[in-house]
N, C-alpha and C positions, 0 to 999 in steps of 0.2 A: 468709430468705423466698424469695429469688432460687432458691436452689436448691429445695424445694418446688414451686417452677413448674414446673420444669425435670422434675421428678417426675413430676407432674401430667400436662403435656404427652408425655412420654415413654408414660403409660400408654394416657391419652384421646386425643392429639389433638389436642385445645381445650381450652384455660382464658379460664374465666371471669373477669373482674376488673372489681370495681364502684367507682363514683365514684372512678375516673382524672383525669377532664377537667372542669373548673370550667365551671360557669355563663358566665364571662364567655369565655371560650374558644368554648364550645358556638355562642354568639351567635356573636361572629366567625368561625369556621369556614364558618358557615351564609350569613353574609354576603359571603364570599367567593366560597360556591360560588354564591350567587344569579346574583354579578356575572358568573362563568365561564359560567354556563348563558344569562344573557340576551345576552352574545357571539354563544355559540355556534350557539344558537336563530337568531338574528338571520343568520346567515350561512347557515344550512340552510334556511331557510323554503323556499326555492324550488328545493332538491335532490330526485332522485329517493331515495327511501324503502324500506325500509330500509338503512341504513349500514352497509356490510359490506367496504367497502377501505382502513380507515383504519388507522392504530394509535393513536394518540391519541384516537379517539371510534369506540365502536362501538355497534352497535343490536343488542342479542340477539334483540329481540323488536320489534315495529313499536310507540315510544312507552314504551320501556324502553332508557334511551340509560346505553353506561359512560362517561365523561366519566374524561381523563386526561391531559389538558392544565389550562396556566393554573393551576397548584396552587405559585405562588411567592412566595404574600406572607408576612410573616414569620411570622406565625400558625404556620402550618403548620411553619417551623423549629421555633418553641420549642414546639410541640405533639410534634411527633417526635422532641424529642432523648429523652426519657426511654424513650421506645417502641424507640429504635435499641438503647439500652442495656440495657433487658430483652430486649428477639430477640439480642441479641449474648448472653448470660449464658442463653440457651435453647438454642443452639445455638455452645458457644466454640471448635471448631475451625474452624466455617464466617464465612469475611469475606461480607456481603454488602449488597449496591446496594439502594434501595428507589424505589420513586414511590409518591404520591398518585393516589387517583381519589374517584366518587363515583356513586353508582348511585339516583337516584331510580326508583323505583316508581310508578306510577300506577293511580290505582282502577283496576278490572279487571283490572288485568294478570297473566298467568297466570300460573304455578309455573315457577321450570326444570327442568331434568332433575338425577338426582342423578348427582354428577360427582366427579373430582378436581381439581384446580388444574393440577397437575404432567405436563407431558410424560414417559411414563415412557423411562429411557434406551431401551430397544430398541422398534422400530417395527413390531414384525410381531405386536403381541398386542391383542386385540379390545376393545372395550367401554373399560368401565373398569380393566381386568386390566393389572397391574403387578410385575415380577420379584422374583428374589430380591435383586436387586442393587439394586435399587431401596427394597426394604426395611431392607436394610443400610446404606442411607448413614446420615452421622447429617441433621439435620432438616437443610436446601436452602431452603425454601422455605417462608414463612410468610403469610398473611394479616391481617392486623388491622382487624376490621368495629367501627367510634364509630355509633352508632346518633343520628343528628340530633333524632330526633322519638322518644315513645314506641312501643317493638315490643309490640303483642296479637296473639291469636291472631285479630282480624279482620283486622289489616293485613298478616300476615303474618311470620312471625319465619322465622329461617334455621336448617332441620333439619341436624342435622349424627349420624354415625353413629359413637359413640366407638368407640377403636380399631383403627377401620376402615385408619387408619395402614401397620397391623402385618401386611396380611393381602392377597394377591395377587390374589385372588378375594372380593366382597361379594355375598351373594344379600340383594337390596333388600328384600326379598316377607319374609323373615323375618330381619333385621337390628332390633338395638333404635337405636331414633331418641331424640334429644333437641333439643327447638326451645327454647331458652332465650328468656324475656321479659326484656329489656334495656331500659333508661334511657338518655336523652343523658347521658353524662358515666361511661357504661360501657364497657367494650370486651370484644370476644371475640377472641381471638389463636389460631387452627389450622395445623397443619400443612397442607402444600398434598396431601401425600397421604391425606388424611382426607375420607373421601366427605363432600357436603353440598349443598343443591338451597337456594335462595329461594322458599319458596310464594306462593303466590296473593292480591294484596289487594283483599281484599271491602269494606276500608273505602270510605269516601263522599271520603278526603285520603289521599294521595299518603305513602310510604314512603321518608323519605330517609338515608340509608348511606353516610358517609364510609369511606373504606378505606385503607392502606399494603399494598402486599405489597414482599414480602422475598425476593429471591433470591439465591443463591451467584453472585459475580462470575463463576463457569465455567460458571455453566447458561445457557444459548440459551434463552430465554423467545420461543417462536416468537409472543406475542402482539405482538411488534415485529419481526417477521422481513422485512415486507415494507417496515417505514420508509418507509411513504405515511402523510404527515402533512397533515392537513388543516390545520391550526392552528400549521406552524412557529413564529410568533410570541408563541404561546403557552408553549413549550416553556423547559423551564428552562434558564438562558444559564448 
């Protein structure tokens, strides 16, 4: 089956995999992140807005907080060991690091841009344009989105562009898109060079998205470059 994925992902991108994570999981997870958010809330109330020097919490959008601290209670171990073991058997020459996060949505909140995950190695190419060498490694860098609450197309699901992988150049404008409808206790696992945007939630409640990402011990993930931590105390000992 392992290999199958590994197929799968090679081809697309992303795979899909339904009913991963149990009911009583889904709850504590949820529970956990309440506790991290009413922290965290509690100590920004009276910061200037938007959060943009941190690594452990950042604001993409004014009221669209990533949250990536405080993800140490055991929950989270025995939730991610099986998740280590499938990204390990996706990608087996690569060793790599993970952290927790989690990205609530709030009605209104807009679309992102569609994007990659991945710094590409070389620094002189525009947009989202990515090398040959960059296409060549094998997978570096993974993602894994647990959807907390029901994903519709009202509240917004996450487009993702298969194969877009494999390819240096993406024109958006005629790219075929797939926005999967996902369950709590499902997951979507993508490669980080795989375009993909979070659309817009029109619902009336809030869009919330546990996540792991996965990197190669040698990649420089400049989303911790600056190691300004609002929340040392949160951080995993």
């Amino acid at each position: 089956m392992k290999n199958h994925y590994a197929e799968s992902m090679a081809k697309e991108g992303v795979l899909i995999l339904k009913n991963q994570i149990s009911e009583n999981e889904i709850f504590s997870i949820r529970n956990e992140i309440a506790k991290i958010r009413h922290y965290v809330m509690n100590k920004i109330s009276s910061m200037p807005r938007p959060l943009t020097n941190y690594s452990d919490i950042a604001e993409r959008q004014l009221n669209r907080l990533d949250y990536r601290c405080g993800f140490t209670a055991d929950i989270f171990v025995n939730v991610g060991k099986p998740i280590i073991e499938l990204v390990a058997s996706l990608s087996p020459l690569v060793t790599f690091t993970h952290y927790w996060g989690a990205i609530p949505s709030l009605p209104g909140s807009g679309p992102t841009d569609m994007h990659r995950d991945i710094y590409p190695i070389y620094n002189n190419l525009e947009g989202n344009n990515i090398a040959d060498i960059d296409i060549q490694l094998p997978p570096y860098y993974f993602t894994v989105l647990m959807p907390l609450v029901e994903i519709t197309e009202e509240n917004g699901p996450t487009e993702f562009i298969k194969g877009s992988h494999k390819h240096k150049v993406i024109d958006n404008k005629t790219a075929e898109i797939t926005a999967p409808l996902i369950s709590p206790g499902d997951m979507v696992i993508f490669d980080g060079r795989t375009m993909h945007r979070g659309r817009a939630n029109h619902a009336s409640e809030e869009r919330l998205i546990a996540y792991i990402t996965f990197t190669a011990n040698w990649y420089h993930d400049q989303t911790f470059t600056k190691n300004n931590y609002l929340f040392p105390e949160l951080l995993m000992k």
